[in-house]
C-alpha positions, 0 to 999 in steps of 0.5 A: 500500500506504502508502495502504491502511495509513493508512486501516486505521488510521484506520478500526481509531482509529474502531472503537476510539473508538466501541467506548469511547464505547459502553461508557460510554454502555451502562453509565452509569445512567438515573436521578438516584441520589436515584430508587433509593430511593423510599418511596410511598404510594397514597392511591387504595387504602384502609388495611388495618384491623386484623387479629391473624393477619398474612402476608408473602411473599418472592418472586424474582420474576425479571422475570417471565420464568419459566425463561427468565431469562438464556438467550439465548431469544426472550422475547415480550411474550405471556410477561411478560403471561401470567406477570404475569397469573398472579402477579395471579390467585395473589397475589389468592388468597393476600391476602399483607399484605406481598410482598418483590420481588426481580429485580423491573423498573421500566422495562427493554427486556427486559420491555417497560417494564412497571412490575410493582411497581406493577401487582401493588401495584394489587391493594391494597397501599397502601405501597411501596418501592421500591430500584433495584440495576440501572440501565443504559442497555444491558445487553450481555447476554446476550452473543451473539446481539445481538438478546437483550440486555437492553438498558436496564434499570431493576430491583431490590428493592421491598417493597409492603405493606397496612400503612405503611412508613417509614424505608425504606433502601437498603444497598449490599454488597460487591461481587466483589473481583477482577471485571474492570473491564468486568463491575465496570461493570455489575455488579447492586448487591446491597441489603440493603432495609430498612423498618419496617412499621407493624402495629397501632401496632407497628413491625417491620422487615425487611430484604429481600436478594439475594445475590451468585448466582456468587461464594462469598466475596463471597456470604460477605462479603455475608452478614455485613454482612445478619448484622450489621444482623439483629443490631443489629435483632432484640433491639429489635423484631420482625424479619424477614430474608428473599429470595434468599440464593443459599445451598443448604439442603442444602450444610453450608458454605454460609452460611446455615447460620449462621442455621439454629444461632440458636436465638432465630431461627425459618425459615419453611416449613422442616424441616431433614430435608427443605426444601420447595425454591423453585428452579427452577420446573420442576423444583425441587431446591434451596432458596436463598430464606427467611423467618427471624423473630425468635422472642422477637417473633413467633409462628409460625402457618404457611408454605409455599412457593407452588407454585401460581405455576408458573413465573412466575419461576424461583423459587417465593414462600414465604407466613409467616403470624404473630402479634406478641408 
């Protein structure tokens, strides 16, 4: 019996060990930190001429996973292709100058190490940047069954553009105050990406985000410091905030009501009344993504939010087309 005790303890050691050395494996990052934050130009594809009418999209683009985003479902290879293949055909429709990516991979298990930045950027959009907010070896989730996890994964936020980008920075928020350590381990950055976009000698900036989708007060917290940077932007050039605040049109507390009572700030496709929803795909009953302008800066010419991409993601794009001031 002593015999068998010993060796149960040992044999529990062993699981106990392997299961530390895994989880500091499994959430250690890939990359050298200096690779989150990447500024490339491609000098295969020619420069975009000059225009006076300009466009920008913004589009969670959920790893192309469509409506199966995060459930624990069988996820083929044909899925990511055929979704891919329809954000290739609608975006060469709609010829945006400028795209801002969110939930967007670089090389992850979970979309077949596709690089889907630069496979949409090859439809002409010379300049990228490119901000990683998710690097994990494994990613244990979802939790159960074993066989859909993520496993490695390499994504984040990428802005590609027709016209040159500069001065490109990755802006860490706030994280969950109170998050248990193990999910704190492989907790998803949420950026604030900033860029200046050259336009007919003109820069403008924007400022790409991806709020904290689960928790109010972080997403609160987070809010502000994007606020705070707007505002230390949008009096001296033409700005541009836009992505996935995770924030209801319709909610009267939610956060981004904030932006709706600036009166020197415009929102893309919107009307107050009735918000043109974005999420989810196939059956969309929320708006949580927008494009907000600085309107001293930039004149309004048209949105709307692109139903035409299906469910490619989980969330729909919105099109701005403008002019500068």
């Amino acid at each position: 019996m002593k015999s068998f005790f010993k060796y149960f303890v040992k044999f529990l050691l062993l699981l106990i060990v392997a299961a530390i050395v895994f989880f500091f494996w499994a959430s250690s990052s890939t990359l050298d930190a200096k690779q989150y934050q990447v500024l490339s130009t491609n000098n295969k594809i020619l420069k975009k001429t000059n225009d006076s009418i300009f466009s920008i999209v913004t589009y969670n683009i959920g790893y192309l996973s469509g409506m199966t985003n995060n459930l624990p479902v069988p996820k083929p290879k044909e899925l990511f292709e055929k979704n891919l293949q329809t954000v290739l055909t609608e975006t060469k429709k709609v010829n945006p100058d400028i795209i801002a990516f969110q939930e967007i991979d670089y090389n992850a298990s979970r979309s077949y190490h596709v690089n889907q930045q630069n496979q949409i950027a090859k439809l002409g959009f010379k300049y990228t940047a490119q901000a990683v907010n998710w690097d994990k070896r494994y990613l244990p989730f979802p939790y159960w069954p074993i066989s859909m996890q993520f496993g490695k994964v390499v994504s984040g936020q990428s802005i590609i553009s027709k016209y040159p980008l500069k001065e490109h920075q990755r802006i860490v928020l706030s994280r969950v105050a109170d998050a248990p350590f193990h999910r704190n381990a492989f907790y998803l950055d949420r950026l604030a990406q900033v860029v200046k976009v050259i336009i007919n000698k003109q820069e403008v900036v924007l400022i790409n985000i991806h709020l904290e989708a689960f928790d109010t007060a972080t997403r609160a917290n987070q809010f502000q410091e994007v606020l705070n940077l707007f505002n230390k932007y949008k009096d001296n050039y033409p700005t541009i905030l836009l992505g996935d605040f995770n924030s209801s049109a319709r909610n009267k507390e939610a956060i981004v009501q904030k932006m709706f009572a600036m009166s020197d700030v415009g929102s893309a496709a919107f009307n107050k009344e009735n918000p043109a929803n974005t999420f989810n795909t196939e059956n969309p009953f929320e708006r949580i993504d927008y494009i907000f302008y600085t309107k001293n800066s930039i004149q309004y010419v048209s949105g709307k939010v692109l139903n035409q991409f299906k469910q490619a993601s989980d969330h729909l794009p919105i099109l701005m087309e403008f002019k500068l001031k």
